[in-house]
C-alpha positions in Angstrom: 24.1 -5.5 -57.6 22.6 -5.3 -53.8 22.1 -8.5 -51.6 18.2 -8.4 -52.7 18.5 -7.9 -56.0 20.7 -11.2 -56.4 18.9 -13.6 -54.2 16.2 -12.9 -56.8 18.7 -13.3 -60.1 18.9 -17.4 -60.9 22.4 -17.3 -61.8 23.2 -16.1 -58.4 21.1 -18.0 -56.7 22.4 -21.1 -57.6 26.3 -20.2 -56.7 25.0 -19.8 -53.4 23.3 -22.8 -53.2 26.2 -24.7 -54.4 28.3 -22.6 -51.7 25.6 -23.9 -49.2 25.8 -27.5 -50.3 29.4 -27.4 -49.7 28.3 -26.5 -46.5 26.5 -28.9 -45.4 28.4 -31.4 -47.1 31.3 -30.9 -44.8 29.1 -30.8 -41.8 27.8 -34.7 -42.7 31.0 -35.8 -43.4 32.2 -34.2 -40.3 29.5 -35.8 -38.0 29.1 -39.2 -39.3 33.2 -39.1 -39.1 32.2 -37.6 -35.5 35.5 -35.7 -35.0 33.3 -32.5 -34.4 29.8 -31.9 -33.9 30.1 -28.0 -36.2 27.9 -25.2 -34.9 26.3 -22.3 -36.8 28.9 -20.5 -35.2 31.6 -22.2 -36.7 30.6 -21.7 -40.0 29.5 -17.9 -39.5 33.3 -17.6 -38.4 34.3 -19.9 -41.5 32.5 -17.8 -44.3 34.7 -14.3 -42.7 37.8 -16.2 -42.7 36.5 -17.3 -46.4 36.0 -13.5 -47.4 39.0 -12.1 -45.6 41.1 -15.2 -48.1 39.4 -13.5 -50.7 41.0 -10.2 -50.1 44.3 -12.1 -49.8 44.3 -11.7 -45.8 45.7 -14.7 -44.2 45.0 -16.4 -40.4 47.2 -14.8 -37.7 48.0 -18.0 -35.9 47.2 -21.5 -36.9 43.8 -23.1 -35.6 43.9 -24.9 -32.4 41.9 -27.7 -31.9 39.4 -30.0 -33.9 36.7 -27.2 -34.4 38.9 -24.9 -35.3 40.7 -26.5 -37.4 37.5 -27.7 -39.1 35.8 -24.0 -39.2 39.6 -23.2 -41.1 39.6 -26.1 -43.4 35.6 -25.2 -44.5 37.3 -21.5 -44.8 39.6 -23.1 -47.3 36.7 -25.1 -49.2 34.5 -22.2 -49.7 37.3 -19.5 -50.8 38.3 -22.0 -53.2 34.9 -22.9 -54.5 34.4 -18.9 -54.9 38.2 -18.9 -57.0 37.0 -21.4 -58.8 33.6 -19.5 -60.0 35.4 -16.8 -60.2 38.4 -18.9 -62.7 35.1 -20.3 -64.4 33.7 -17.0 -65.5 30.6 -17.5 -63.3 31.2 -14.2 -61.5 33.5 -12.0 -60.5 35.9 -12.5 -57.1 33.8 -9.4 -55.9 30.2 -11.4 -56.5 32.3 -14.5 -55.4 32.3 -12.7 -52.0 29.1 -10.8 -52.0 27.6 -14.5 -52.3 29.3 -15.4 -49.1 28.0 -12.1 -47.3 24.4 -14.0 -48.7 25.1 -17.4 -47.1 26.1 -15.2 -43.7 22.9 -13.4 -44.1 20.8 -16.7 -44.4 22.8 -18.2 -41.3 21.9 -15.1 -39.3 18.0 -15.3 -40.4 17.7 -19.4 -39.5 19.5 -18.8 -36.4 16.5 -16.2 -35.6 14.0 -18.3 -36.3 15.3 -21.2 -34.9 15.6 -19.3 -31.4 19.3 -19.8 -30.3 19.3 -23.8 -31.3 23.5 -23.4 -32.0 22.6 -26.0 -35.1 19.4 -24.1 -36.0 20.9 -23.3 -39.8 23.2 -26.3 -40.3 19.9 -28.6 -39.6 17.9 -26.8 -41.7 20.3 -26.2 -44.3 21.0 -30.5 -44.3 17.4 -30.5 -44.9 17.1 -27.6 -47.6 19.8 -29.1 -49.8 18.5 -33.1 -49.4 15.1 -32.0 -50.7 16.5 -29.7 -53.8 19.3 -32.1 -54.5 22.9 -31.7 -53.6 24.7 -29.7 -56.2 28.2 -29.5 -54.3 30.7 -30.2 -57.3 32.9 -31.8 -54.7 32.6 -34.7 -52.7 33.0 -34.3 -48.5 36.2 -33.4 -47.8 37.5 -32.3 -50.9 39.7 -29.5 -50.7 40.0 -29.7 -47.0 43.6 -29.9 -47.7 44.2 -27.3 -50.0 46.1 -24.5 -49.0 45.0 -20.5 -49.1 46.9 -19.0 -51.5 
Protein backbone atom coordinates (compact mmCIF):
# COMPACT_ATOMS: atom_id res chain seq x y z
CA UNK A 1 0.00 0.00 0.00
CA UNK A 2 1.68 3.61 -1.05
CA UNK A 3 1.72 6.62 1.46
CA UNK A 4 -1.51 8.06 -0.44
CA UNK A 5 -3.44 5.32 -0.64
CA UNK A 6 -3.34 4.79 3.34
CA UNK A 7 -3.85 8.27 4.56
CA UNK A 8 -7.13 7.71 2.68
CA UNK A 9 -7.84 3.96 4.25
CA UNK A 10 -9.68 4.60 7.96
CA UNK A 11 -8.01 1.86 9.59
CA UNK A 12 -4.79 3.48 8.80
CA UNK A 13 -5.64 6.67 9.48
CA UNK A 14 -6.41 6.25 12.80
CA UNK A 15 -3.00 4.28 13.85
CA UNK A 16 -1.47 7.40 12.87
CA UNK A 17 -3.50 9.58 14.68
CA UNK A 18 -3.02 7.55 17.78
CA UNK A 19 0.89 7.61 16.90
CA UNK A 20 0.41 11.52 16.62
CA UNK A 21 -1.51 11.80 19.92
CA UNK A 22 1.28 10.09 21.51
CA UNK A 23 3.03 12.77 20.22
CA UNK A 24 1.78 15.42 21.44
CA UNK A 25 1.02 13.92 24.55
CA UNK A 26 4.67 13.68 25.45
CA UNK A 27 5.33 17.23 24.25
CA UNK A 28 2.51 18.66 27.04
CA UNK A 29 3.76 16.60 29.61
CA UNK A 30 7.18 17.68 28.69
CA UNK A 31 6.40 21.45 28.73
CA UNK A 32 4.09 21.90 31.56
CA UNK A 33 6.95 19.56 33.43
CA UNK A 34 9.21 22.38 31.61
CA UNK A 35 12.34 20.12 31.54
CA UNK A 36 12.48 20.81 27.59
CA UNK A 37 10.71 23.00 25.41
CA UNK A 38 10.68 19.86 22.11
CA UNK A 39 11.05 21.18 18.58
CA UNK A 40 9.73 19.70 15.37
CA UNK A 41 13.16 18.79 14.94
CA UNK A 42 13.33 16.67 17.79
CA UNK A 43 10.62 14.63 16.96
CA UNK A 44 11.53 14.34 13.06
CA UNK A 45 14.85 12.85 14.67
CA UNK A 46 12.58 10.73 17.14
CA UNK A 47 10.32 9.04 14.50
CA UNK A 48 13.96 7.71 12.48
CA UNK A 49 15.33 6.55 15.60
CA UNK A 50 11.61 4.94 16.05
CA UNK A 51 11.92 3.32 12.46
CA UNK A 52 15.59 2.34 12.69
CA UNK A 53 14.22 0.35 16.45
CA UNK A 54 11.93 -1.14 14.18
CA UNK A 55 14.57 -2.76 11.99
CA UNK A 56 16.26 -3.82 15.22
CA UNK A 57 19.11 -1.05 14.80
CA UNK A 58 20.06 0.31 18.10
CA UNK A 59 21.57 4.12 19.20
CA UNK A 60 25.35 4.29 18.73
CA UNK A 61 26.01 6.19 21.91
CA UNK A 62 23.58 7.10 24.69
CA UNK A 63 21.71 10.55 24.40
CA UNK A 64 23.31 13.52 25.97
CA UNK A 65 21.35 15.99 27.49
CA UNK A 66 17.54 16.76 28.35
CA UNK A 67 16.51 17.02 24.58
CA UNK A 68 18.11 14.31 23.66
CA UNK A 69 17.27 12.24 25.90
CA UNK A 70 13.68 13.27 25.51
CA UNK A 71 13.78 12.95 21.48
CA UNK A 72 15.20 9.04 22.56
CA UNK A 73 12.71 8.35 25.14
CA UNK A 74 9.65 9.53 22.47
CA UNK A 75 11.76 7.08 20.02
CA UNK A 76 10.99 4.44 22.64
CA UNK A 77 7.21 5.44 22.98
CA UNK A 78 6.38 5.33 19.47
CA UNK A 79 8.40 1.99 18.41
CA UNK A 80 6.65 0.51 21.19
CA UNK A 81 3.23 1.80 20.28
CA UNK A 82 4.01 0.49 16.62
CA UNK A 83 5.01 -3.32 18.46
CA UNK A 84 2.23 -3.09 20.05
CA UNK A 85 -0.21 -2.59 16.84
CA UNK A 86 1.81 -4.72 15.36
CA UNK A 87 1.31 -7.65 18.65
CA UNK A 88 -2.51 -6.49 18.34
CA UNK A 89 -2.90 -7.58 14.75
CA UNK A 90 -3.70 -4.02 13.72
CA UNK A 91 -0.97 -4.07 11.06
CA UNK A 92 2.00 -5.50 10.17
CA UNK A 93 5.68 -4.19 11.72
CA UNK A 94 6.15 -3.04 7.99
CA UNK A 95 2.66 -0.77 8.03
CA UNK A 96 3.74 -0.14 11.74
CA UNK A 97 6.71 1.81 10.12
CA UNK A 98 5.24 3.01 6.91
CA UNK A 99 2.82 4.92 9.40
CA UNK A 100 5.74 6.55 11.01
CA UNK A 101 7.25 7.56 7.46
CA UNK A 102 3.23 9.26 7.42
CA UNK A 103 3.67 11.11 10.65
CA UNK A 104 7.35 12.39 9.19
CA UNK A 105 5.60 13.37 6.03
CA UNK A 106 2.99 15.44 7.94
CA UNK A 107 5.83 17.06 10.14
CA UNK A 108 7.66 18.05 6.98
CA UNK A 109 4.27 19.51 5.28
CA UNK A 110 3.30 21.80 8.73
CA UNK A 111 6.75 22.82 8.99
CA UNK A 112 6.23 24.34 5.27
CA UNK A 113 3.41 25.90 5.96
CA UNK A 114 4.12 27.19 9.11
CA UNK A 115 7.38 28.91 7.53
CA UNK A 116 10.35 27.79 9.70
CA UNK A 117 8.33 28.38 13.25
CA UNK A 118 10.74 25.29 14.86
CA UNK A 119 7.16 24.35 16.75
CA UNK A 120 5.10 24.96 13.64
CA UNK A 121 3.77 21.01 13.72
CA UNK A 122 3.97 20.32 17.47
CA UNK A 123 1.46 23.47 17.88
CA UNK A 124 -0.62 22.57 15.37
CA UNK A 125 -0.58 19.00 16.07
CA UNK A 126 -1.59 20.07 20.15
CA UNK A 127 -4.39 21.70 18.46
CA UNK A 128 -5.33 18.90 15.82
CA UNK A 129 -5.55 16.18 18.44
CA UNK A 130 -7.56 18.59 21.32
CA UNK A 131 -10.31 19.32 18.78
CA UNK A 132 -10.66 15.42 17.44
CA UNK A 133 -10.19 14.06 20.97
CA UNK A 134 -7.02 12.49 22.25
CA UNK A 135 -6.92 8.77 21.50
CA UNK A 136 -3.32 8.09 22.94
CA UNK A 137 -3.97 4.66 24.79
CA UNK A 138 -1.26 5.85 27.18
CA UNK A 139 -1.11 8.41 29.54
CA UNK A 140 2.15 11.17 29.31
CA UNK A 141 5.02 9.46 30.04
CA UNK A 142 4.13 6.15 29.79
CA UNK A 143 6.61 4.01 28.33
CA UNK A 144 9.24 6.61 28.60
CA UNK A 145 11.03 4.09 30.52
CA UNK A 146 10.77 1.14 28.56
CA UNK A 147 13.73 -0.12 27.02
CA UNK A 148 14.27 -0.93 22.97
CA UNK A 149 14.40 -4.26 22.60
Amino acid sequence: MGKHDMLRDPHFTSLIFRLESRIAGEDRAAREAGSVAPKDSAVKSALRKAELALDGKLPKKPPSGALEEWTAALARVLANACRDMTAAGEASLKESAACLGAVRGSLDIRREMAGGDPRGYLDFLAGFIAEAGDTSEAPPQAGMSDPLP
